[in-house]
KEZA-848171 format. One line per field, with one value per residue (C-alpha): residue number from 1; residue in three letters; x, y, z. Coordinates in Angstrom, 2 decimals. Example, Ala and Ser with C-alpha at 12.3 -4.5 7.8 and 13.67 -1.06 7.14 Angstrom:
<rs>
k	1, 2
r	Ala, Ser
u	12.30, 13.67
v	-4.50, -1.06
w	7.80, 7.14
</rs>
This chain:
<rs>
k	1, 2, 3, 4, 5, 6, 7, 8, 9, 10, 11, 12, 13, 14, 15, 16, 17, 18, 19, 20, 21, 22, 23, 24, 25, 26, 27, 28, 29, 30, 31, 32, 33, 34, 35, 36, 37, 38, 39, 40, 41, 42, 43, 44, 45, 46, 47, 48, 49, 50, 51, 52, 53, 54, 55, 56, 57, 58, 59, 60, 61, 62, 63, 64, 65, 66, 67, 68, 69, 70, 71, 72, 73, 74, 75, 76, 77, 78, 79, 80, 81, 82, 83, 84, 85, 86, 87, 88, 89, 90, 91, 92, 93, 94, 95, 96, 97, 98, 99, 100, 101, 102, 103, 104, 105, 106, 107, 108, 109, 110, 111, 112, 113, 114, 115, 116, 117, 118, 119, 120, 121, 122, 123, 124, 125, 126, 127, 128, 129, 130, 131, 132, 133, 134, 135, 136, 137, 138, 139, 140, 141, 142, 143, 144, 145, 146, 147, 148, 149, 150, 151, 152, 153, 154, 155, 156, 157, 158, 159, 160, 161, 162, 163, 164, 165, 166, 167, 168, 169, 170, 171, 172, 173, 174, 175, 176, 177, 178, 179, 180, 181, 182, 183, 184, 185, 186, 187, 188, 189, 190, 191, 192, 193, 194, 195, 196, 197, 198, 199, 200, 201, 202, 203, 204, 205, 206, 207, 208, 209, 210, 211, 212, 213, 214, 215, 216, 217, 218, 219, 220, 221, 222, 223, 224, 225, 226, 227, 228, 229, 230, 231, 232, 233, 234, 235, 236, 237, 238, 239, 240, 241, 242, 243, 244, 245, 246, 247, 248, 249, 250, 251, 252, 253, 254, 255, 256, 257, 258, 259, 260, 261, 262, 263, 264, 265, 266, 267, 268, 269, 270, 271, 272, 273, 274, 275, 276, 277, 278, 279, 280, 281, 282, 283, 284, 285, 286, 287, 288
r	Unk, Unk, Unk, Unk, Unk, Unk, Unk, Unk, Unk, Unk, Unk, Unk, Unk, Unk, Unk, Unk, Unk, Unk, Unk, Unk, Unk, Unk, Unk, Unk, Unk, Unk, Unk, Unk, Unk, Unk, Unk, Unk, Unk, Unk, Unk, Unk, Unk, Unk, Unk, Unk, Unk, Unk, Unk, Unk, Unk, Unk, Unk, Unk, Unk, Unk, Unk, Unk, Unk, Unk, Unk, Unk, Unk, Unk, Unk, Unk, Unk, Unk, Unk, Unk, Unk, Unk, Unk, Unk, Unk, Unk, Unk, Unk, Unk, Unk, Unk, Unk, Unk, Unk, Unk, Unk, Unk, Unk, Unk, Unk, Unk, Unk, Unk, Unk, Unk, Unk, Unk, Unk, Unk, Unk, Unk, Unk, Unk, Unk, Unk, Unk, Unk, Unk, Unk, Unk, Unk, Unk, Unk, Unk, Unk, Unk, Unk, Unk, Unk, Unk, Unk, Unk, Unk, Unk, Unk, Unk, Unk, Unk, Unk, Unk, Unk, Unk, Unk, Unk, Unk, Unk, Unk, Unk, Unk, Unk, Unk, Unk, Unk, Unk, Unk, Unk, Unk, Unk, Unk, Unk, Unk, Unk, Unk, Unk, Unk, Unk, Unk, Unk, Unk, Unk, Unk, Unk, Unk, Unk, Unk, Unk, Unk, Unk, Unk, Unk, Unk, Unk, Unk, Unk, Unk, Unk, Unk, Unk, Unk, Unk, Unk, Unk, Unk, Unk, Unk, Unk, Unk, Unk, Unk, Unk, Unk, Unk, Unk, Unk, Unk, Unk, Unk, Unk, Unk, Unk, Unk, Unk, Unk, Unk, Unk, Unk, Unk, Unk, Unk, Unk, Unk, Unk, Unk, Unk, Unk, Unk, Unk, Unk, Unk, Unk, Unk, Unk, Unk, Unk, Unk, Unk, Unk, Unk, Unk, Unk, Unk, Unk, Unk, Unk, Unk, Unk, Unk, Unk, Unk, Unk, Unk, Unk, Unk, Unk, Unk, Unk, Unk, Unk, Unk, Unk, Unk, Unk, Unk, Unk, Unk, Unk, Unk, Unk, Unk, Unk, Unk, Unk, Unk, Unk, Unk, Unk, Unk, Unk, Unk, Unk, Unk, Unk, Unk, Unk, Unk, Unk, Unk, Unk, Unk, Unk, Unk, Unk, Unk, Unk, Unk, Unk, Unk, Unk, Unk, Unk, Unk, Unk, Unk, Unk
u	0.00, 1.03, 0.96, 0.66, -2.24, -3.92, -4.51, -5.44, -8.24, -9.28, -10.29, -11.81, -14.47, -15.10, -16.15, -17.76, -20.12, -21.31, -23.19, -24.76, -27.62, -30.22, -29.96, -34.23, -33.89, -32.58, -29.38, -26.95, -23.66, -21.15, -18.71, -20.53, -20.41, -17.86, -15.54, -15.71, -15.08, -12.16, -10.94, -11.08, -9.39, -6.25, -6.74, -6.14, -3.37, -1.14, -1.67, -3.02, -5.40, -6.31, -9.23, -8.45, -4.81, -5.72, -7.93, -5.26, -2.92, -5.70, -5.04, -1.23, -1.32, -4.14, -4.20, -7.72, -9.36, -11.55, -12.54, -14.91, -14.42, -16.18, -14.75, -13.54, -16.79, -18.88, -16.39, -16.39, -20.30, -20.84, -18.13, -19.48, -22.74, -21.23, -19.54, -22.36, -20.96, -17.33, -18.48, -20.38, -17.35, -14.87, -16.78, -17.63, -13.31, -12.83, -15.24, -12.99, -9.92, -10.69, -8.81, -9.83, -7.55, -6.50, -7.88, -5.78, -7.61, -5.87, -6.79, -5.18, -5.76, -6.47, -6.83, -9.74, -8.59, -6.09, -6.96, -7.79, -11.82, -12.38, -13.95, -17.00, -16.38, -15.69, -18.31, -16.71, -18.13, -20.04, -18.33, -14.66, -13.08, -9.31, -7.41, -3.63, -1.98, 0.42, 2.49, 2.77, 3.00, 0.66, -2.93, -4.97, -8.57, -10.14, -10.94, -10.20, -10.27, -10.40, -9.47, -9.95, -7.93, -6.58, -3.00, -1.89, -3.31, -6.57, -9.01, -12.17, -14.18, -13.69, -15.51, -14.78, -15.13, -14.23, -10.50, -11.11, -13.15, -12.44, -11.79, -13.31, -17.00, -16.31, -14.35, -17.57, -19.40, -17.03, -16.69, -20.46, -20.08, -17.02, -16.26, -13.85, -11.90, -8.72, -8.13, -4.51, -4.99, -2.69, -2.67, -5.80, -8.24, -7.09, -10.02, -10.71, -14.66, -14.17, -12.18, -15.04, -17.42, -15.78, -15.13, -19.11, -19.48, -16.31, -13.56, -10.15, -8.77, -5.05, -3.49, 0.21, -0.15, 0.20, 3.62, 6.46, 8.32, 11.19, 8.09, 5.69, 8.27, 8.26, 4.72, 4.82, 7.48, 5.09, 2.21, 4.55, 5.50, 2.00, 0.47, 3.72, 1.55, -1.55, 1.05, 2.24, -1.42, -1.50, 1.46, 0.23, -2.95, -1.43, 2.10, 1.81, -2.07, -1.45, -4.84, -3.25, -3.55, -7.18, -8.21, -11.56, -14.10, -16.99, -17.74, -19.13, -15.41, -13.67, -15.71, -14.95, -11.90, -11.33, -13.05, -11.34, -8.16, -9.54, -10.38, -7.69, -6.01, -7.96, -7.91, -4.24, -4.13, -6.14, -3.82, -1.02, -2.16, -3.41, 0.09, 2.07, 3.53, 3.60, -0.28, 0.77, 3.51, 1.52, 3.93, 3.85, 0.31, 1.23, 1.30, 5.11
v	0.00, 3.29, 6.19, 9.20, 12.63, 10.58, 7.53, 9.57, 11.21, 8.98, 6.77, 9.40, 9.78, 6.06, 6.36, 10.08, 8.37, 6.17, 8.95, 10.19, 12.46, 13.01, 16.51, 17.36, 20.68, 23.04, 21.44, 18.98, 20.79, 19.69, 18.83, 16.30, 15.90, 13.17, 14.91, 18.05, 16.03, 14.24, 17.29, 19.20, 15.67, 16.43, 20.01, 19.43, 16.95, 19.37, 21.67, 24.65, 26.74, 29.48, 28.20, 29.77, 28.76, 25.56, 25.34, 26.74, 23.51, 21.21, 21.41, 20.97, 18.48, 16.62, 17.16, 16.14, 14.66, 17.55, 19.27, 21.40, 22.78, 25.42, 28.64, 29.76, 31.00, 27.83, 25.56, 26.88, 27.04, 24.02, 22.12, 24.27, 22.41, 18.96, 18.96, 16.41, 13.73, 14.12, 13.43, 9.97, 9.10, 9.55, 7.62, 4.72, 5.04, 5.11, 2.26, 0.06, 0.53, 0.90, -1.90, -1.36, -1.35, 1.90, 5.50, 8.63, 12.54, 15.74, 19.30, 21.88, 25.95, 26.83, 30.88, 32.54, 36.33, 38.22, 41.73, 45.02, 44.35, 40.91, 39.73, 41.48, 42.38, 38.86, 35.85, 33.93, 36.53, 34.44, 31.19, 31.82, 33.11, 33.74, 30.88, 29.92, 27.77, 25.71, 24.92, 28.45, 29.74, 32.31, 33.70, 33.46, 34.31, 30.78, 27.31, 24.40, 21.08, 18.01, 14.91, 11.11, 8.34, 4.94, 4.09, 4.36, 8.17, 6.77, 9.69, 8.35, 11.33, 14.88, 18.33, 22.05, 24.51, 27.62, 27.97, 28.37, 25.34, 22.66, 19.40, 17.03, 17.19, 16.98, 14.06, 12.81, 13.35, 11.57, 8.56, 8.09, 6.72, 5.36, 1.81, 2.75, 0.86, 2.49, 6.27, 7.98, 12.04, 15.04, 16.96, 18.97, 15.84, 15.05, 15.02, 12.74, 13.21, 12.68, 9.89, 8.21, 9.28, 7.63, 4.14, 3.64, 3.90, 0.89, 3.87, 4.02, 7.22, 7.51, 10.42, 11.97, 12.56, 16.16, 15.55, 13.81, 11.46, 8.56, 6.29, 7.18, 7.67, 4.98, 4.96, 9.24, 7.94, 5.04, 7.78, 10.27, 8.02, 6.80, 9.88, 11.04, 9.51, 12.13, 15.27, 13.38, 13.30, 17.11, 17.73, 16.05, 18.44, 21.61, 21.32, 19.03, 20.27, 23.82, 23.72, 26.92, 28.52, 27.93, 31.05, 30.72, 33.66, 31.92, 29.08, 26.81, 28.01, 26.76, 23.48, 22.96, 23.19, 21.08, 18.21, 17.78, 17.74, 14.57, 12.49, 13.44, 12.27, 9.21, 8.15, 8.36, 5.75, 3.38, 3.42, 3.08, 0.66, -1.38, -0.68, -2.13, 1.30, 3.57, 4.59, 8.17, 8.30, 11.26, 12.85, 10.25, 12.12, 16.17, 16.30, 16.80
w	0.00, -0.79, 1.97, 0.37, 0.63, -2.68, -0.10, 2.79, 0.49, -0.94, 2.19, 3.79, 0.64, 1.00, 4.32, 3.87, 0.61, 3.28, 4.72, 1.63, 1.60, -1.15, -2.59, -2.45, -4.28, -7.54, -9.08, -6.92, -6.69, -8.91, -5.82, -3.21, 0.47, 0.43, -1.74, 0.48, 3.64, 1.85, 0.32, 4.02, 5.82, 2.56, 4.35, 7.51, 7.12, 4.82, 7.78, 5.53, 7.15, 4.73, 2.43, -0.24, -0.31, 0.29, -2.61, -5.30, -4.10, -5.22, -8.87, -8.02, -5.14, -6.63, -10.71, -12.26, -8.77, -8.16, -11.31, -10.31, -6.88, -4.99, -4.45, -0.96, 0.81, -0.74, 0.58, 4.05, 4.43, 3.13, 5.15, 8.29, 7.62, 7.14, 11.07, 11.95, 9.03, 9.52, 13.09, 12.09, 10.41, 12.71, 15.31, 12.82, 12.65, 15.83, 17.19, 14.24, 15.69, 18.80, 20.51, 24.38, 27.18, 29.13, 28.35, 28.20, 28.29, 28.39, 27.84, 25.61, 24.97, 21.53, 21.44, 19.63, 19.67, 20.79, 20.10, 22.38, 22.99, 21.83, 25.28, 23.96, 20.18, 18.81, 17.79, 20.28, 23.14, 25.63, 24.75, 25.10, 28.80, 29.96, 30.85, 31.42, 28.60, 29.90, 27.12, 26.28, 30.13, 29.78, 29.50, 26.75, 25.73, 24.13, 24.73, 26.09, 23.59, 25.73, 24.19, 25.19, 23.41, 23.40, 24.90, 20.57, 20.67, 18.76, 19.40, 20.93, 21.87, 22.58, 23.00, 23.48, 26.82, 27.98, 28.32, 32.00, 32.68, 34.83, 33.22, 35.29, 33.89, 30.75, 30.81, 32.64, 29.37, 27.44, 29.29, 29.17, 25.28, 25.59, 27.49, 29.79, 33.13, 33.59, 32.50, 32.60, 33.26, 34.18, 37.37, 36.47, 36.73, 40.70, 43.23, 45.37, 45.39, 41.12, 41.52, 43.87, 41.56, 38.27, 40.44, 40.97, 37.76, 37.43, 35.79, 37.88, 37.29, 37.68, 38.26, 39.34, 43.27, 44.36, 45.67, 44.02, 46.62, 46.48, 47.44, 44.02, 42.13, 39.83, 39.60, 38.33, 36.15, 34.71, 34.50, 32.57, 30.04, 29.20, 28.67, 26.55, 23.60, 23.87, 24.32, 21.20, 19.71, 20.73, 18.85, 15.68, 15.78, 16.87, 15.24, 11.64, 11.16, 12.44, 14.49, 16.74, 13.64, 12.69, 11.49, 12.96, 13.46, 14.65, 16.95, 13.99, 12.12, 15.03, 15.37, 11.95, 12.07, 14.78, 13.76, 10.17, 11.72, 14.26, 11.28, 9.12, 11.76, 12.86, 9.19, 8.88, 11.91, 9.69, 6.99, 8.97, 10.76, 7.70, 6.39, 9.70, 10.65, 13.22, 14.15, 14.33, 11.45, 9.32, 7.50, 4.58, 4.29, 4.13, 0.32, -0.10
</rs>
């Protein structure tokens, strides 16, 4: 099998034609659902986030697959609309390769706006607070994208809160789709009253005790390594697929933008793991 952007695409139309929905009215456009959602999956893996620079590659990176594509502003309301099928597919993905065994969540800040005012001037107003960004030691006015995934970085489930949210419930929300016994988390999950609560429902969440001593040390080490693989699934979203870089106005943009990047990356994992490589090897896919 050959990995390359042509293979990425083209799975994720396989799976996105699946899904199809009967045009009921005028003319059906001359680019369909699928091929959007496998043309915004090629998107997100090349890391590109400007539409319309994305969309002058596609003759280049992909001669004669999509001959008659949208322009910019038809391409991003239509994909905005299509959120809830690259959903369905990710989850068919997911529940595929889904293998079982230990759980890993995390949290990361993805800013919204950074300009004088934008607390009450931007679309995000009333959705997006202050919060501290760890990675980036400091403050910044967004979200908060929570993410739950196998021990290989296979993303299960996630959702989006205020940047200054607590963690804890929505990892509740999560874990009530997902099977779950034993869930690795950071720092910002610890609570003794959460941890009871998670256990009568049969989840044992482990987390890194407040203080680091000769006696838990091998155990923080153990922890540390394991959840290694979601900063490394963090990486692949934020650093390869540019997701800091979204460019999103509006909460819809943003939840766009978010989920192409999960199934581009959930459907590289399938090829790769069809292939015998590395789940999270995704640079065979970047269109280079």
């Amino acid at each position: 099998m050959t990995l390359d952007l042509e293979a990425l695409v083209s799975a994720a139309y396989l799976f996105a034609d699946d899904y199809r929905v009967p045009f009921t009215y005028g003319r059906p456009p001359h680019t369909s659902d699928a091929e959007l959602v496998a043309l915004a999956v090629g998107q997100a893996a090349m890391g590109i986030s400007s539409d319309r620079q994305f969309l002058g590659l596609v003759p280049k990176v992909l001669p004669g697959w999509f001959p008659h594509l949208p322009d910019q502003s038809q391409y991003n309301r239509r994909l905005r609309a299509l959120v809830e099928l690259m959903s369905h597919v990710h989850e068919r993905l997911a529940h595929l390769l889904d293998v079982g065994g230990i759980r890993l969540v995390d949290g990361t800040a993805l800013a919204v706006a950074s300009y004088a005012g934008c607390e009450k001037r931007s679309h995000f107003s009333g959705f997006a607070r202050y919060g501290y960004a760890k990675s980036e030691h400091r403050f910044i006015w967004g979200v908060r994208l929570i993410l739950l995934t196998d021990e290989r970085g296979l993303p299960l489930g996630y959702t989006v809160v205020p940047a200054n949210e607590h963690e804890r419930e929505p990892l509740a929300h999560l874990l009530t789709g997902t099977p779950a016994e034993v869930v690795i988390a950071d720092k910002g999950f610890w609570g003794e009253s959460f941890r009871t609560r998670l256990a009568a429902d049969g989840v044992c969440l482990l987390t890194p005790d407040r203080v680091r001593t000769a006696v838990n040390l091998g155990f923080e080490r153990a922890l540390a390594s394991t959840r290694l693989v979601i900063e490394s699934v963090f990486s692949n979203l934020k650093g390869q697929m540019k997701l800091e870089r979204h460019l999103a106005r509006t909460v819809p943009g943003l939840a766009l933008r978010i989920s192409q990047r999960i199934l581009a990356l959930t459907v590289g994992m399938l090829l790769n793991t069809l292939a015998g490589r590395p789940a999270r090897a995704l640079a065979a896919f970047d269109g280079r």
